[in-house]
TORBAKOL-221554 format. One record per residue (C-alpha): residue number from 1; x, y, z; chain; residue in one letter. Coordinates in nm, 2 decimals. Layout:
% TORBAKOL-221554
n | u | v | w | chain | res
NUM | X | Y | Z | A | a
...
***
This chain:
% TORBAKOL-221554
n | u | v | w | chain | res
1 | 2.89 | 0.34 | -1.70 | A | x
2 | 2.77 | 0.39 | -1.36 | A | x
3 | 3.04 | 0.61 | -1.27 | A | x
4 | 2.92 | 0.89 | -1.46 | A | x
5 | 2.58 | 0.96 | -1.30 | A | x
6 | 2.68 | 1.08 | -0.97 | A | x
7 | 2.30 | 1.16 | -0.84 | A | x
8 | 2.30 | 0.81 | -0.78 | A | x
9 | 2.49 | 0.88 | -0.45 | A | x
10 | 2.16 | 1.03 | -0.38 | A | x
11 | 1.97 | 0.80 | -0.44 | A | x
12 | 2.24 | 0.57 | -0.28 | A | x
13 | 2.22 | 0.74 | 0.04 | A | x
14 | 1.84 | 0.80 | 0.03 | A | x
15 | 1.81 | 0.47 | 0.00 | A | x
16 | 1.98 | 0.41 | 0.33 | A | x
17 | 1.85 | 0.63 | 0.51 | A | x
18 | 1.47 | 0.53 | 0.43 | A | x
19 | 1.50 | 0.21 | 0.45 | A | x
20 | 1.61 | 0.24 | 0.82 | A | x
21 | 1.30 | 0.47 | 0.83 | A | x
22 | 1.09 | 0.32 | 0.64 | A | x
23 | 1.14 | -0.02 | 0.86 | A | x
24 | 1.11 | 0.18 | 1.18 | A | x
25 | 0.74 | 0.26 | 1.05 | A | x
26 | 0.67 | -0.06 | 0.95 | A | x
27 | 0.73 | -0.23 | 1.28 | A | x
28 | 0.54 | 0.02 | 1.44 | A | x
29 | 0.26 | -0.06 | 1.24 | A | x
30 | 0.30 | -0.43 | 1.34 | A | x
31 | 0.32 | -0.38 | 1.68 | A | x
32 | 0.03 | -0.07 | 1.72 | A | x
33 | -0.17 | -0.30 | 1.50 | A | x
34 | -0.15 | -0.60 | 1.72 | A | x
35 | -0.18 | -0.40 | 2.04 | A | x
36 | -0.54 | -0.21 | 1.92 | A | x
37 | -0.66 | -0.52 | 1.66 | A | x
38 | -0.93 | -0.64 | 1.95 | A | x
39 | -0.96 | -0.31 | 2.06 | A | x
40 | -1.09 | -0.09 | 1.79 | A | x
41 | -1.34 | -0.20 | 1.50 | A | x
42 | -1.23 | -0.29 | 1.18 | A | x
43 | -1.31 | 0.04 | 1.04 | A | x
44 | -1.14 | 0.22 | 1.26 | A | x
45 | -0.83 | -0.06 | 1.21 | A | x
46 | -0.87 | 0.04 | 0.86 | A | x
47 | -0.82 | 0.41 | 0.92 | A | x
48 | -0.53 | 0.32 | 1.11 | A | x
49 | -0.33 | 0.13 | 0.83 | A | x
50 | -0.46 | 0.37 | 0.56 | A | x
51 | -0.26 | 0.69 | 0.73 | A | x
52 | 0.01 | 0.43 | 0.84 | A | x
53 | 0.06 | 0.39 | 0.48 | A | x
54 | 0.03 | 0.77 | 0.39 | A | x
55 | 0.32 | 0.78 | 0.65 | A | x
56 | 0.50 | 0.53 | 0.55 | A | x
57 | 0.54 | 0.67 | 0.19 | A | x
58 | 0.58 | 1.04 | 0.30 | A | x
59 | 0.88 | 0.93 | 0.53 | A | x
60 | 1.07 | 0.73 | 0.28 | A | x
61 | 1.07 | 0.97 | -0.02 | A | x
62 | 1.13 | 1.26 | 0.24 | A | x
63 | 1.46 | 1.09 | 0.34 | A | x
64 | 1.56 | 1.19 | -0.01 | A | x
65 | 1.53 | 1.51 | 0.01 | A | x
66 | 1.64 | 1.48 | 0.39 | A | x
67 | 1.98 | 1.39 | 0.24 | A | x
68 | 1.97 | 1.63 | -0.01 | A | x
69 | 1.95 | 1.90 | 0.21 | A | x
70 | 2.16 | 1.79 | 0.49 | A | x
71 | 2.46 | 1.61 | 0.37 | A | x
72 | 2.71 | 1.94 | 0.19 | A | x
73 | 2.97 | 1.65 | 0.05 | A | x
74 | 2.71 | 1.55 | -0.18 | A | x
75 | 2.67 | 1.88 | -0.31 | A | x
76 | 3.00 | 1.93 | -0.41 | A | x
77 | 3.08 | 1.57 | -0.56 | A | x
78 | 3.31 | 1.47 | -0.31 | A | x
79 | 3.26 | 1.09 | -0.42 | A | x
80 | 3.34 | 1.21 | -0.75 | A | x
81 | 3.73 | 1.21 | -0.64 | A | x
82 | 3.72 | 0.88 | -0.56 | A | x
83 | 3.54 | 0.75 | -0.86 | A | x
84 | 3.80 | 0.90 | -1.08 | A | x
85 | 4.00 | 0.66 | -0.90 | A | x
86 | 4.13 | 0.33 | -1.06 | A | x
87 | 4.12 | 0.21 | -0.70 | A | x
88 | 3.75 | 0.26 | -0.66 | A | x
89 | 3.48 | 0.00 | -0.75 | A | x
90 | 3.10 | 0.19 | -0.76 | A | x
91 | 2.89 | -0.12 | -0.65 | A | x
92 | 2.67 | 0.15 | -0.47 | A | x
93 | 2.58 | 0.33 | -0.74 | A | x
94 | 2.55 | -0.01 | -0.95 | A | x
95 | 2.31 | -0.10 | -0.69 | A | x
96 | 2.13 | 0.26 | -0.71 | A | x
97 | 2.06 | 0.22 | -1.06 | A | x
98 | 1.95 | -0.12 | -1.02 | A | x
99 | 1.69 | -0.03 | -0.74 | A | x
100 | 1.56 | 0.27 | -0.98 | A | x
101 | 1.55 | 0.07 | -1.31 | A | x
102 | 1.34 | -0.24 | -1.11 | A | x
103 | 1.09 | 0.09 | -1.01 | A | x
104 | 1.05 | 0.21 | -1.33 | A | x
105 | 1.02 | -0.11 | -1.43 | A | x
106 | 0.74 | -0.22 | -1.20 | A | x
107 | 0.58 | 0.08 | -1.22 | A | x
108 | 0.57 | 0.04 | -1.62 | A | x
109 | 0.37 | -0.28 | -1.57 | A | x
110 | 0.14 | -0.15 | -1.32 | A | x
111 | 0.09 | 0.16 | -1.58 | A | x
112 | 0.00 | -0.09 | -1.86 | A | x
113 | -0.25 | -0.31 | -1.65 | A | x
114 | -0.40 | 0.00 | -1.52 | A | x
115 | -0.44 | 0.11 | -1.86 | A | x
116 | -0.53 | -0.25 | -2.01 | A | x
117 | -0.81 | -0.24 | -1.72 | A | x
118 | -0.93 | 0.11 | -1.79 | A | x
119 | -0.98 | 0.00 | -2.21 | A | x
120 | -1.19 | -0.29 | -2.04 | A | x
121 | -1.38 | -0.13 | -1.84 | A | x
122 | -1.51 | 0.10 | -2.16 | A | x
123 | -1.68 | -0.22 | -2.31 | A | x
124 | -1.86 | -0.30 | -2.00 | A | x
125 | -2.25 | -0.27 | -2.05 | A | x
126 | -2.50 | -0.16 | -1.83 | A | x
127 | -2.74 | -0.38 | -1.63 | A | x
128 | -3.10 | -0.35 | -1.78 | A | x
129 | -3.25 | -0.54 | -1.52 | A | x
130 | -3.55 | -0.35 | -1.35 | A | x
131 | -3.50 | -0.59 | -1.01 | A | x
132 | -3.14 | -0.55 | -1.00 | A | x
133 | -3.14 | -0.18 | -1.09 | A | x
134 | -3.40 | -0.11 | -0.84 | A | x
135 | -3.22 | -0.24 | -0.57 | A | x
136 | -2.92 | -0.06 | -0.66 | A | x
137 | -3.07 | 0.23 | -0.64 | A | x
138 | -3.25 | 0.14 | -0.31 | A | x
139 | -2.88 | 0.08 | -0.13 | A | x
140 | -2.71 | 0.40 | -0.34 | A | x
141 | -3.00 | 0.63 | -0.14 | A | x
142 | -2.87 | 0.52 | 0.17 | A | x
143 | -2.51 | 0.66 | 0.09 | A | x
144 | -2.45 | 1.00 | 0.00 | A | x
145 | -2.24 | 1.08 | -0.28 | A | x
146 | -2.06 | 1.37 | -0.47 | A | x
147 | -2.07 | 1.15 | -0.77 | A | x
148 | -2.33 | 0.81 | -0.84 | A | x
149 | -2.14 | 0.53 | -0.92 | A | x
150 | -2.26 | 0.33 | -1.19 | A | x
151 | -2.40 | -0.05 | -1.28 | A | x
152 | -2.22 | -0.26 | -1.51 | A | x
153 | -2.20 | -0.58 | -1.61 | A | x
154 | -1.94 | -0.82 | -1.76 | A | x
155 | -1.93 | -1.11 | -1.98 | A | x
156 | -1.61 | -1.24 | -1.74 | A | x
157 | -1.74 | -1.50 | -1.46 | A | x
158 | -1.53 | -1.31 | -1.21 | A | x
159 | -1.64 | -1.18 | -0.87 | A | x
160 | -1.86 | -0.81 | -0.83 | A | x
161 | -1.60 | -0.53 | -0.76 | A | x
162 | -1.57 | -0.13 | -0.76 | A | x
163 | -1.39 | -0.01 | -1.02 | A | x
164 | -1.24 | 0.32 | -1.06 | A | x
165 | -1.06 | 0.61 | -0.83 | A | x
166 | -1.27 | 0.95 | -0.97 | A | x
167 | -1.56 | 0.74 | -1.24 | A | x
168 | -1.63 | 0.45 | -1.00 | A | x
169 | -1.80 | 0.17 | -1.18 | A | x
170 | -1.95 | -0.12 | -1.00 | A | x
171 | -1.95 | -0.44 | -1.22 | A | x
172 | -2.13 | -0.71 | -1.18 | A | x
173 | -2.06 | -1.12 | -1.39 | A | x
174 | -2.38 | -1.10 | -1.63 | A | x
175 | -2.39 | -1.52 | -1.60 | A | x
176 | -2.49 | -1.47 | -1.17 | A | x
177 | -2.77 | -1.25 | -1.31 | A | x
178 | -2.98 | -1.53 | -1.21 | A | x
179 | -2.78 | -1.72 | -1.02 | A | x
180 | -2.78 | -1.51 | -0.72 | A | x
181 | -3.12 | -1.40 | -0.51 | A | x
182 | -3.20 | -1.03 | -0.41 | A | x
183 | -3.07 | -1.07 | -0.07 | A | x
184 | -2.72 | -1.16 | -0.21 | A | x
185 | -2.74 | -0.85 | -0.47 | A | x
186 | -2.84 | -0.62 | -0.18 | A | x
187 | -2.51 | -0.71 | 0.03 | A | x
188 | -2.25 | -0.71 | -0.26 | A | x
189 | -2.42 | -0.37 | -0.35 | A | x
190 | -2.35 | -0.23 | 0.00 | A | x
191 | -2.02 | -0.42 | 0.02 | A | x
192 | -1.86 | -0.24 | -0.26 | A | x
193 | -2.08 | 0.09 | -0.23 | A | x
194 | -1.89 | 0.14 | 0.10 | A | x
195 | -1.53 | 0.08 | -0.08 | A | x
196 | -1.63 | 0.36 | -0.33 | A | x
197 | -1.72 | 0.60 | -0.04 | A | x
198 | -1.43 | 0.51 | 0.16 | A | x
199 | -1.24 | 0.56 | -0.16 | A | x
200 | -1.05 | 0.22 | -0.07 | A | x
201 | -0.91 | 0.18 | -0.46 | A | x
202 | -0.67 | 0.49 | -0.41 | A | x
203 | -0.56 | 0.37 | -0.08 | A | x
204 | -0.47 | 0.05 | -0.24 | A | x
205 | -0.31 | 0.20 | -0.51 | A | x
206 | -0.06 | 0.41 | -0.26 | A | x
207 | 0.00 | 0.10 | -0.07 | A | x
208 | 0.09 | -0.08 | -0.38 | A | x
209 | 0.31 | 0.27 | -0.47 | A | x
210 | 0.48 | 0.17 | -0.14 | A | x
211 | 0.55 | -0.18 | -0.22 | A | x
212 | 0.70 | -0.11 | -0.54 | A | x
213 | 0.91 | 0.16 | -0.35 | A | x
214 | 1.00 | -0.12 | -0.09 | A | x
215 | 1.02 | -0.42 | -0.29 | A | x
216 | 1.34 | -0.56 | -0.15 | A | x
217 | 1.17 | -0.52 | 0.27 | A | x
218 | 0.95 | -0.81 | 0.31 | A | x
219 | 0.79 | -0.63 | 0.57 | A | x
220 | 0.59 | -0.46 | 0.34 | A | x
221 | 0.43 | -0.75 | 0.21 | A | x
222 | 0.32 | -0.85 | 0.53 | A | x
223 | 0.15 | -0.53 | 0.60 | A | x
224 | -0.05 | -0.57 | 0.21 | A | x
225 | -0.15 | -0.82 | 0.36 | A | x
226 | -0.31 | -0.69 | 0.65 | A | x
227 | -0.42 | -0.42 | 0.51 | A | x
228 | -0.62 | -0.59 | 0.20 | A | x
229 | -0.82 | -0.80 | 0.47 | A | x
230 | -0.88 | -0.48 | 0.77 | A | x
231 | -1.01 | -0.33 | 0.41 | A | x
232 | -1.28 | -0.61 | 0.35 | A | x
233 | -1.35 | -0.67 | 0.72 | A | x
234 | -1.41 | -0.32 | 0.74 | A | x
235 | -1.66 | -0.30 | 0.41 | A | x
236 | -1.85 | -0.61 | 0.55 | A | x
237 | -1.91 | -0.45 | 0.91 | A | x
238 | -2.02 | -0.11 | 0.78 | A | x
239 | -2.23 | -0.31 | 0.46 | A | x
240 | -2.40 | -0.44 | 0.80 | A | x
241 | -2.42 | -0.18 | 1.03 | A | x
242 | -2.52 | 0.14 | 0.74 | A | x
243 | -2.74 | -0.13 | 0.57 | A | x
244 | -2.95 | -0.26 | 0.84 | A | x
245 | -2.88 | -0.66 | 0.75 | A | x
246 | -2.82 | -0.98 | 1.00 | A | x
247 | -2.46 | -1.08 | 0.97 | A | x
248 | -2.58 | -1.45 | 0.92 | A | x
249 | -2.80 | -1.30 | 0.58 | A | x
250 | -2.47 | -1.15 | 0.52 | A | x
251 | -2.24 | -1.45 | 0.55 | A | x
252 | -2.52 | -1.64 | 0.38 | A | x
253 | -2.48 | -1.41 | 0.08 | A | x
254 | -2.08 | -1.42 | 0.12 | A | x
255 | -2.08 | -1.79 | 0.04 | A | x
256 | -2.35 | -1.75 | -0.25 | A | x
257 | -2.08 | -1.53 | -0.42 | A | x
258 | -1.78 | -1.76 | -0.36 | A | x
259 | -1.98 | -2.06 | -0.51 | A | x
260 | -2.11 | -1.88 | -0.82 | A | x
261 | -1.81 | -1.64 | -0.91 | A | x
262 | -1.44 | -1.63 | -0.96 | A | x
263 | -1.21 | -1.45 | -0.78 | A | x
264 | -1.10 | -1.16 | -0.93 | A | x
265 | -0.71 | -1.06 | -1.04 | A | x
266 | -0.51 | -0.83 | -0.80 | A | x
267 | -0.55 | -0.45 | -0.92 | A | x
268 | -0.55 | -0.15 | -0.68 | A | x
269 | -0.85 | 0.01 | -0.91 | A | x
270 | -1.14 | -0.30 | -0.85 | A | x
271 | -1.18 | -0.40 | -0.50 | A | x
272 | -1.34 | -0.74 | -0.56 | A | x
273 | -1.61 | -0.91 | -0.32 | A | x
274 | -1.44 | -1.21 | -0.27 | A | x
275 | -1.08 | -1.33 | -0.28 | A | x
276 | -0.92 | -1.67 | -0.15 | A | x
277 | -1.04 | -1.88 | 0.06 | A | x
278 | -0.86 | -1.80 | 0.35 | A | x
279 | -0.98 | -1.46 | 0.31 | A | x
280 | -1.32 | -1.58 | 0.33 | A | x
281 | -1.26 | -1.76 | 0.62 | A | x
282 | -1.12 | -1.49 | 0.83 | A | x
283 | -1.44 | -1.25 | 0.67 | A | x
284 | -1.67 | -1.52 | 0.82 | A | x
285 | -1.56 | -1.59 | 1.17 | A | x
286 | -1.54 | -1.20 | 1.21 | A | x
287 | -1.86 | -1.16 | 1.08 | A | x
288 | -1.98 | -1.42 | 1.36 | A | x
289 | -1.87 | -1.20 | 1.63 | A | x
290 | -1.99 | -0.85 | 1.45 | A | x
291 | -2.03 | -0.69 | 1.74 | A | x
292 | -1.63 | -0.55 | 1.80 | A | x
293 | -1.57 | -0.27 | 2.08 | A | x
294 | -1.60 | 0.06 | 1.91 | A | x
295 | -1.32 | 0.32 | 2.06 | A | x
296 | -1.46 | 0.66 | 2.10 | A | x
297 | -1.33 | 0.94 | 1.84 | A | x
298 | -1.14 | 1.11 | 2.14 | A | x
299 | -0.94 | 0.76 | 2.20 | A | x
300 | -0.93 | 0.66 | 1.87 | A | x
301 | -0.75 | 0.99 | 1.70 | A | x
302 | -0.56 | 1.01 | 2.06 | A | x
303 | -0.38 | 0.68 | 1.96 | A | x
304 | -0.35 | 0.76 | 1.60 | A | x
305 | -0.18 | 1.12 | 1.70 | A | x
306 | 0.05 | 0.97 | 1.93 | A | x
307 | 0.17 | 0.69 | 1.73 | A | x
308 | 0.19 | 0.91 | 1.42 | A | x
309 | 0.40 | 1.21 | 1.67 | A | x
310 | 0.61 | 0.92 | 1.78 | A | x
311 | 0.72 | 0.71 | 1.46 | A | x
312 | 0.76 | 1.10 | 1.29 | A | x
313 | 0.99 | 1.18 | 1.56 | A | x
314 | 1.22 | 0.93 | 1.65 | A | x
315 | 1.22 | 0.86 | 1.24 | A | x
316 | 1.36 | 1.20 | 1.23 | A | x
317 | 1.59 | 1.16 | 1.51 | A | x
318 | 1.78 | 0.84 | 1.33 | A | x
319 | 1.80 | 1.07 | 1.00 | A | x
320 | 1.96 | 1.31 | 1.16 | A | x
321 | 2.22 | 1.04 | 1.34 | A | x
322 | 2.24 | 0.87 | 0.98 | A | x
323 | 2.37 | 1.20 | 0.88 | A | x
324 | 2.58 | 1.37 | 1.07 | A | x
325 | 2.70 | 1.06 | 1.32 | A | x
326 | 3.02 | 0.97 | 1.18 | A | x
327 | 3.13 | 1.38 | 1.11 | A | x
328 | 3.04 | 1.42 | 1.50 | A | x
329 | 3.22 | 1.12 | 1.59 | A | x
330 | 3.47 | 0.99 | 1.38 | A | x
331 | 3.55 | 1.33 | 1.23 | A | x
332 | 3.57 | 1.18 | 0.86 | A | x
333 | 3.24 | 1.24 | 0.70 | A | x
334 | 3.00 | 1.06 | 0.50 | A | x
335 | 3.15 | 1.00 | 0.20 | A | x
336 | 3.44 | 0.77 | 0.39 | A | x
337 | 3.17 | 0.61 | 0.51 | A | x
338 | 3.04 | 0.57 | 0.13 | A | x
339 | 3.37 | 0.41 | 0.10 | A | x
340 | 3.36 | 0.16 | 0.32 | A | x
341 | 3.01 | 0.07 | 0.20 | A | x
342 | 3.20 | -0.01 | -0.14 | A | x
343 | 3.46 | -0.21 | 0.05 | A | x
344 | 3.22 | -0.41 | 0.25 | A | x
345 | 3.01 | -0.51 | -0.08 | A | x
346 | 3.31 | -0.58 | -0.29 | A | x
347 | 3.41 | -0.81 | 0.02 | A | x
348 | 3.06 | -0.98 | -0.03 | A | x
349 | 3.09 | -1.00 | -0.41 | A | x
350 | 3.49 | -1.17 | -0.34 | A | x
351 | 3.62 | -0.86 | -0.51 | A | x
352 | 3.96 | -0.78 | -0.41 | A | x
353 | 3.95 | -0.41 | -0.26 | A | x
354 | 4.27 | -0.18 | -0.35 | A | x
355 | 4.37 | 0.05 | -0.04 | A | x
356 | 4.22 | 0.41 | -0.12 | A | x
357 | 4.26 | 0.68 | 0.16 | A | x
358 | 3.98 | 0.90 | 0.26 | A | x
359 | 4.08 | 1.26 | 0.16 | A | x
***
């Protein structure tokens, strides 16, 4: 079956070449992250993993059409020849179409939660509370926005979150109405009013476009990681900082949330207050030493350039060597080399490989 489709040699070498790309970024991202973590302030950090990411994503679907452009024996179907071929077994394309049904797949379940979470958030209710209303609007005039978010409340005992990527929502459990004091209300309100303005929710939602893309480098999961926490740091230092609060008041509040409300479920469109536990942990003991060295702009985008310029770059370079290295070396092209990809997995798999000659 798979030997009819030939634009899975595309996809085939695509997938090669990004994923040698795409693992060059993401250990750059490690080590730049590590090297500037203690250096810069989580917002900044933030910054940092949010282009990282943009990056990230624009390098490994540009190796597609890197390959497309760049490689002539796919053009003319030279694989084709050896597909024909009794002798040939097409494990890569098997594996191509694999790789793009688990996407689709993935992405189809992402689709229906989104859209299972979007039909919930139209039976939210607003919050009729003069106290609780007030101070919402007291924190949204000290942001500036194109568009006011709005209050909301839910019947679920989950944790407050922003909701949304163009109509943000901010929903709140209806049972910690009066469960929680003022002071609480006033830093979840400036917690998740700083995720809306940062638009964290489509950043999240372009990392998790990544990880789908990446699902088989575990790399990537390690960077989610990182970058869910720098996100929430980065809200709590800026909830502080824009909002004029004590980061004791604040971790004071933190812990009123955790004990009253659930943690809500993973989804790239609600940015929840509170997670895990041992993402509340890390929250407090950064919160406990607030005040983080604060790089100045020049530095800051400096850093950001260079590391951007250099991961583009020598990215680039390895494409180009991925390319045309065995033609400049070896004098037999790509697709041989295709070949002896389906010789090495069939060796893997205990298939025994028949002798077929590059022509």
């Amino acid at each position: 079956m798979f030997s009819d489709f030939s634009f899975l040699d595309y996809v085939w070498r695509g997938l090669l070449v990004g994923t040698l790309l795409s693992t060059i970024v993401l250990s750059g991202i490690f080590f730049v992250f590590w090297l500037l973590k203690e250096r810069f302030s989580h917002t900044q950090m933030k910054w940092f993993l949010n282009y990282q990411i943009l990056l990230l994503f624009l390098t490994f679907i540009g190796s597609f059409a890197f390959v497309v452009v760049s490689d002539p024996e796919l053009a003319i179907r030279c694989f084709d020849h050896f597909v024909k071929d009794s002798a040939s077994f097409t494990m890569t394309r098997i594996i191509s179409g694999v790789w793009l049904f688990t996407i689709l797949a993935m992405l189809g379940f992402d689709s229906i939660k989104i859209y299972l979470s979007f039909l919930k958030s139209k039976k939210l209710r607003p919050v009729f509370d003069n106290k609780i209303r007030s101070l919402f609007e007291k924190c949204l005039a000290k942001n500036s926005f194109n568009k006011s978010p709005q209050l909301f409340m839910t019947s679920e005992n989950i944790s407050p979150y922003a909701w949304g990527l163009i109509d943000h929502k901010i929903v709140i459990p209806e049972s910690s109405l009066k469960s929680l004091g003022l002071e609480a209300w006033e830093s979840i309100f400036a917690h998740e009013l700083i995720h809306i303005k940062d638009k964290d929710s489509l950043w999240l939602s372009l990392e998790l476009l990544c990880r789908r893309l990446l699902f088989f480098n575990p790399l990537i999961y390690l960077v989610r990681q990182k970058h869910c926490l720098v996100i929430e740091k980065a809200a709590d230092e800026q909830a502080i900082k824009f909002g004029g609060m004590d980061s004791s008041r604040f971790i004071k509040s933190l812990i009123e949330v955790l004990e009253v409300c659930k943690g809500a479920k993973a989804n790239p469109l609600a940015v929840s207050a509170s997670r895990n536990f041992l993402e509340i942990k890390e929250r407090i003991e950064s919160l406990s030493k607030i005040h983080r060295p604060v790089a100045s702009k020049a530095i800051y985008y400096s850093v950001l350039l260079a590391t951007i310029l250099f991961t583009t770059g020598f990215s680039a370079a390895q494409a180009k060597r991925a390319i045309n290295g065995f033609s400049e070396k070896n004098s037999i092209g790509m697709m041989c080399s295709q070949l002896r990809h389906e010789k090495l997995i069939e060796s893997w798999l205990n298939i025994e490989a028949a002798p077929n000659k590059c022509r």
